[in-house]
C-alpha positions as CSV (number, residue, x, y, z in Angstrom):
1,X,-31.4,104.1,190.7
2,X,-28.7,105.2,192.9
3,X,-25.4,106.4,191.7
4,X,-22.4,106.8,194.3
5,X,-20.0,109.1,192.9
6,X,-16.9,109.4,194.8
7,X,-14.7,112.4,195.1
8,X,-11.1,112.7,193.3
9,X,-10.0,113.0,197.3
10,X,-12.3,110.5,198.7
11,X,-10.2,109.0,201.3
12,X,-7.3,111.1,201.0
13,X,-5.0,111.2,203.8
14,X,-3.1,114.5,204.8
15,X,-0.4,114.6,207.9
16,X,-0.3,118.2,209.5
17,X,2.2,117.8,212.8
18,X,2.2,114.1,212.6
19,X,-1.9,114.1,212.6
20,X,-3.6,112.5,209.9
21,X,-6.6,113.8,208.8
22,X,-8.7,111.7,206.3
23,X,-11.3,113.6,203.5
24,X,-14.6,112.3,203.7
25,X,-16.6,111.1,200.6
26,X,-16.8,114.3,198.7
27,X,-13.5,115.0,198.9
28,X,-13.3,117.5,201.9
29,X,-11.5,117.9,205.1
30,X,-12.8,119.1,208.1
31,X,-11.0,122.3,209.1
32,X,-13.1,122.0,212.7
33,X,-11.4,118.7,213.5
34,X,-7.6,120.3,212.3
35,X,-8.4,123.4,214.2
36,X,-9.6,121.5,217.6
37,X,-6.3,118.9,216.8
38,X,-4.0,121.0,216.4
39,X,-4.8,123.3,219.0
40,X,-5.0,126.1,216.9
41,X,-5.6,129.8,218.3
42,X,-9.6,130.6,219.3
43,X,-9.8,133.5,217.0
44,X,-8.5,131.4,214.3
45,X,-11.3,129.0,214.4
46,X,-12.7,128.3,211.1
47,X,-16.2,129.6,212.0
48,X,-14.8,133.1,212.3
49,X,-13.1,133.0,209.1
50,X,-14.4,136.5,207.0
51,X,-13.7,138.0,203.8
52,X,-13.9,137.7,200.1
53,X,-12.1,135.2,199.6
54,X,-14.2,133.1,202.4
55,X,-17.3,134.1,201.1
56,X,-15.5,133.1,197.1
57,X,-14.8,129.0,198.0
58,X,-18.4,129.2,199.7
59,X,-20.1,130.2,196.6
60,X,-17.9,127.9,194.4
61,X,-18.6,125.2,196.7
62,X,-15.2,124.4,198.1
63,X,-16.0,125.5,201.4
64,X,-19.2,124.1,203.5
65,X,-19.6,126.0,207.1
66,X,-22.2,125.4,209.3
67,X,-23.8,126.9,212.2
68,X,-24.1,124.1,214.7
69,X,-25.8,126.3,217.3
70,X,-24.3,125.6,220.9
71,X,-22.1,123.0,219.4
72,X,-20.3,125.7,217.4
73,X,-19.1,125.9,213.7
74,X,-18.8,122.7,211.4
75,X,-16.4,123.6,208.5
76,X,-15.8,120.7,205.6
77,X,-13.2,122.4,202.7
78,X,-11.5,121.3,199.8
79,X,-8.1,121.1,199.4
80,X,-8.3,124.7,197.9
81,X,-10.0,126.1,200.9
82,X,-7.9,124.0,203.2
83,X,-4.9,125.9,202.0
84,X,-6.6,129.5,201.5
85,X,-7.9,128.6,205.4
86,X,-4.7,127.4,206.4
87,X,-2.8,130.7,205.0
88,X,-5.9,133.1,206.8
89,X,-4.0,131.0,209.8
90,X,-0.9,132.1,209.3
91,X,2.1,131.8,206.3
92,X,4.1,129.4,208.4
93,X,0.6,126.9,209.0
94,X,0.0,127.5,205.0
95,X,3.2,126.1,204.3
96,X,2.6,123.0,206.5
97,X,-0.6,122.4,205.0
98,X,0.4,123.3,201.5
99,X,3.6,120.5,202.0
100,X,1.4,117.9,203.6
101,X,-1.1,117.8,200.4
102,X,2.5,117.8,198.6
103,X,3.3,114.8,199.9
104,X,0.3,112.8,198.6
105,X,2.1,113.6,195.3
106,X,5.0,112.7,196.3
107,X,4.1,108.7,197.2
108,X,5.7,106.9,194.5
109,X,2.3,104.4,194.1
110,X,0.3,107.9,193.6
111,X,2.9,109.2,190.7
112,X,2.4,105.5,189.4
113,X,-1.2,105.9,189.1
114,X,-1.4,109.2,188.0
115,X,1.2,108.3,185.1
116,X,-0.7,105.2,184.2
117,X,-3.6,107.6,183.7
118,X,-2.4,109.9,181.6
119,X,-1.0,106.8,179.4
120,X,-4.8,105.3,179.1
121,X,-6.4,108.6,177.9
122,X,-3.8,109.2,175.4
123,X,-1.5,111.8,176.9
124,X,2.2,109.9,176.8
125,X,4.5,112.5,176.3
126,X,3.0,114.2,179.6
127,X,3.6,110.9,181.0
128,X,6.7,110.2,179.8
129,X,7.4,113.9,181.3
130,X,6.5,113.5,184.6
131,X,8.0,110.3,184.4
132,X,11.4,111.8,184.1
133,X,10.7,114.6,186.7
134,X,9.7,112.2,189.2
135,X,13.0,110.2,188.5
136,X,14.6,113.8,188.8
137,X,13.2,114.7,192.4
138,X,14.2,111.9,194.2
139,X,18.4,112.4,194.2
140,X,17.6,116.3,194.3
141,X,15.6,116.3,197.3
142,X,17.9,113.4,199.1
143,X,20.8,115.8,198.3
144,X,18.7,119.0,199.7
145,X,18.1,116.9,202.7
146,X,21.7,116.0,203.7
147,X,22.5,119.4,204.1
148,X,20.0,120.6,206.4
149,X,20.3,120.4,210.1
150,X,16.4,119.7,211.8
151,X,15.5,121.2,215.2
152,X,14.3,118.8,217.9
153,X,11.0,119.8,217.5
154,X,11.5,119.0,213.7
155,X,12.7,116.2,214.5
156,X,10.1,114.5,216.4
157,X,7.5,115.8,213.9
158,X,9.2,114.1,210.8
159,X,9.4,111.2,213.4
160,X,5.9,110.9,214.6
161,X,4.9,112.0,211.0
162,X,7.0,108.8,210.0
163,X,5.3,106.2,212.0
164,X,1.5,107.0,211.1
165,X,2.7,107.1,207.3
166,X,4.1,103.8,208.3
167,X,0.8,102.4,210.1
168,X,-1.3,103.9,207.2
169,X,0.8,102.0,204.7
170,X,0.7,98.7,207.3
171,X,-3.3,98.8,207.5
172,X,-3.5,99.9,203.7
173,X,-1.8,96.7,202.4
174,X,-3.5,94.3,205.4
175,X,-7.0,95.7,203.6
176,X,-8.0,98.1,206.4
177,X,-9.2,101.5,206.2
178,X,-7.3,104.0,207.4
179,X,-9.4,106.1,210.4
């Protein structure tokens, strides 16, 4: 008998920079392909990422890193070790990753299903709760927004990270996969 189990994050989708990056079936992301896509810094390259708290997510299985020989270092994390790699980065990348896993919570058909959930095992007053905070976030952060002035470069991300939330949504709803 064979048993596929799937991941909470099978399949999620994260934008970093207006790149998506997809988590495979066990629910991790390859912090290889973000480094090499994003063009991040050689000495930042996930294969040369040391310390306790490195060597912590790799015991507790929430961080995979492989030697790949001549090909280099293949690194698969959670979203747990995505952030703690991303902040090892540096604070200003750890707040971009941090806000792009965010954002997953933010899509209203996400905070549908998560309420839903909570219904069906019982736990309506925490639904009924984040409910209310969802319907609470909404005008705060459109009110937040209308104050603040965006850089060009902000800009064009918010723009660029627009149009492949837009595509991801087009293909999601034509029964495509998103790649």
């Amino acid at each position: 008998m064979n048993i596929d189990i799937k991941h909470k994050h099978a399949g999620h989708l994260i934008t970093i920079e207006g790149h998506p990056f997809k988590a495979n079936n066990a629910g991790m992301w390859s912090l290889t392909e973000i480094w090499q896509t994003l063009k991040l810094p050689k000495a930042k390259a996930p294969g040369r990422w040391r310390g306790k708290e490195k060597d912590r997510l790799s015991q507790s299985q929430n961080l995979d890193v492989r030697n790949l020989g001549n090909a280099g270092h293949r690194a698969l994390a959670t979203k747990r070790a995505a952030i703690e790699y991303a902040a090892w980065v540096s604070p200003e990348f750890k707040d971009m990753v941090f806000d792009a896993f965010e954002a997953i919570l933010e899509m209203p058909e996400v905070a549908q299903a998560v309420t839903d959930k909570m219904r069906q095992l019982g736990y309506d007053h925490s639904a009924a709760l984040l409910e209310r905070e969802k319907d609470n976030r909404a005008p705060a952060l459109r009110a937040m927004n209308r104050g603040r002035s965006l850089s060009p470069a902000q800009k064009e991300r918010q723009r660029m990270n627009n149009r492949v939330c837009a595509e991801a949504n087009r293909l999601r709803k034509a029964g495509h996969d998103w790649h």
